[in-house]
C-alpha positions in Angstrom: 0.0 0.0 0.0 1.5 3.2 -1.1 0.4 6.5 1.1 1.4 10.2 0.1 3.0 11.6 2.9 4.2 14.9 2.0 3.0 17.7 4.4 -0.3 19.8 3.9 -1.9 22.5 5.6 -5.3 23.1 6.3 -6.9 26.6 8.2 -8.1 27.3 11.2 -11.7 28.2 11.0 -12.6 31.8 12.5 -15.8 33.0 14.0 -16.7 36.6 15.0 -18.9 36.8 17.7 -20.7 39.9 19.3 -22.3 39.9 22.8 -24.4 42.1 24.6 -25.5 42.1 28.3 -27.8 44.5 30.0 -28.1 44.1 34.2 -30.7 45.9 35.8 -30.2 43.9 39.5 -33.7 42.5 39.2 -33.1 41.6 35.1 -30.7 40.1 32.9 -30.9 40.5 29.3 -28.4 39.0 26.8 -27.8 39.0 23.0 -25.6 38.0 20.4 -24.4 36.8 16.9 -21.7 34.6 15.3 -21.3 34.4 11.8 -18.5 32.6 10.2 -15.4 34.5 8.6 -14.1 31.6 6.5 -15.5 28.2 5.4 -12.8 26.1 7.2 -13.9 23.0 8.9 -15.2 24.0 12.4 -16.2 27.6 11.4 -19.5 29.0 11.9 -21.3 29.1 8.7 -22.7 31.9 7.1 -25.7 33.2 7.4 -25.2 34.5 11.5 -26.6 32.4 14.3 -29.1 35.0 16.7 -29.1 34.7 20.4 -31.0 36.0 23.0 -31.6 35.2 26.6 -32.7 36.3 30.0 -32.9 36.2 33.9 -35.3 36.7 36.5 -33.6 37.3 40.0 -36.3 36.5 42.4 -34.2 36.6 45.1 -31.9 33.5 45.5 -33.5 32.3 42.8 -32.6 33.1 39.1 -35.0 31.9 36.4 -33.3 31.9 33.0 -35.2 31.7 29.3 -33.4 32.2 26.0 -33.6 31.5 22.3 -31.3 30.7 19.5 -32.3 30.7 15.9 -31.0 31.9 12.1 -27.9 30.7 10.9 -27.7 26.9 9.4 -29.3 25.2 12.6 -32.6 25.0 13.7 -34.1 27.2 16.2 -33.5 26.1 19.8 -35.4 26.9 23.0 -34.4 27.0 26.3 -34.6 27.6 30.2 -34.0 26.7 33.6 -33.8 28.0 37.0 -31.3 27.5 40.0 -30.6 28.4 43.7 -28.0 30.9 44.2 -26.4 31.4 47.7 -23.2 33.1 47.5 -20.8 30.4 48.3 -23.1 28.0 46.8 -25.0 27.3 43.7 -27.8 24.8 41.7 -28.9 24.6 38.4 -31.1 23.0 36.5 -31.9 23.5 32.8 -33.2 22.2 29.7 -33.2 23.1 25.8 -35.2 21.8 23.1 -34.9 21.9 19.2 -38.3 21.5 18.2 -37.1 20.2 14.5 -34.2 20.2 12.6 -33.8 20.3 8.6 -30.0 18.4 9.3 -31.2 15.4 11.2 -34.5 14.5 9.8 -38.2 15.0 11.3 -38.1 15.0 15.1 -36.9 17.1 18.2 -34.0 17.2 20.0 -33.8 17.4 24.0 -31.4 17.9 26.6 -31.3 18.3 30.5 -28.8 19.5 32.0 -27.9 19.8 36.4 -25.0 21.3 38.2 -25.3 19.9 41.5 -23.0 21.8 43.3 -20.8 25.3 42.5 -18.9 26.1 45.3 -17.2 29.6 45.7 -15.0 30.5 48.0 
């Protein structure tokens, strides 16, 4: 078996993203984009990905919601809430793609729980 094994190169895929956060005490809101810069494998592709997301601080308790859609993917949802205590911290969230034009007819879930987050 004969194999080529000169050297090759291959770029590094590049993605812009732009954030915004707004903190009012009481409200978090959130937004962003990425959009892909080159077509290199692992870059974002054009056209931009849209995200936006927010909290509720009720106290030790945060209540999140946010939202990603545009781009190449579908559009996912998602939310969660946790306990916040200074030195400690608990989440729980969970997203959903409702469909998805890459993967075929169906939805895509996901849970996801942090235990514990210690500070100190």
């Amino acid at each position: 078996m004969n194999r080529d094994r000169s050297s090759f190169s291959t770029g590094l895929p590049t993605t812009l993203h732009v954030n915004s956060t707004w903190d009012q005490g009481l409200v978090t809101l959130n937004g962003g984009a990425s959009i892909g810069l080159n077509e290199d494998a692992g870059a974002v592709p054009s056209p931009a990905a849209l995200h936006v997301d927010g909290t509720l601080h009720l106290g030790p308790v945060p209540i999140r919601a946010g939202a990603r859609f545009f781009g190449t993917q579908a559009v996912a949802l998602s939310g969660g809430f946790g306990l916040d205590l200074g030195f400690y911290r608990f989440d729980l969230g969970a997203s959903i793609t409702p469909s998805t034009s890459t993967l075929g007819s169906g939805a895509r879930y996901a849970v996801s729980l942090s235990l514990a987050t210690i500070r100190f």
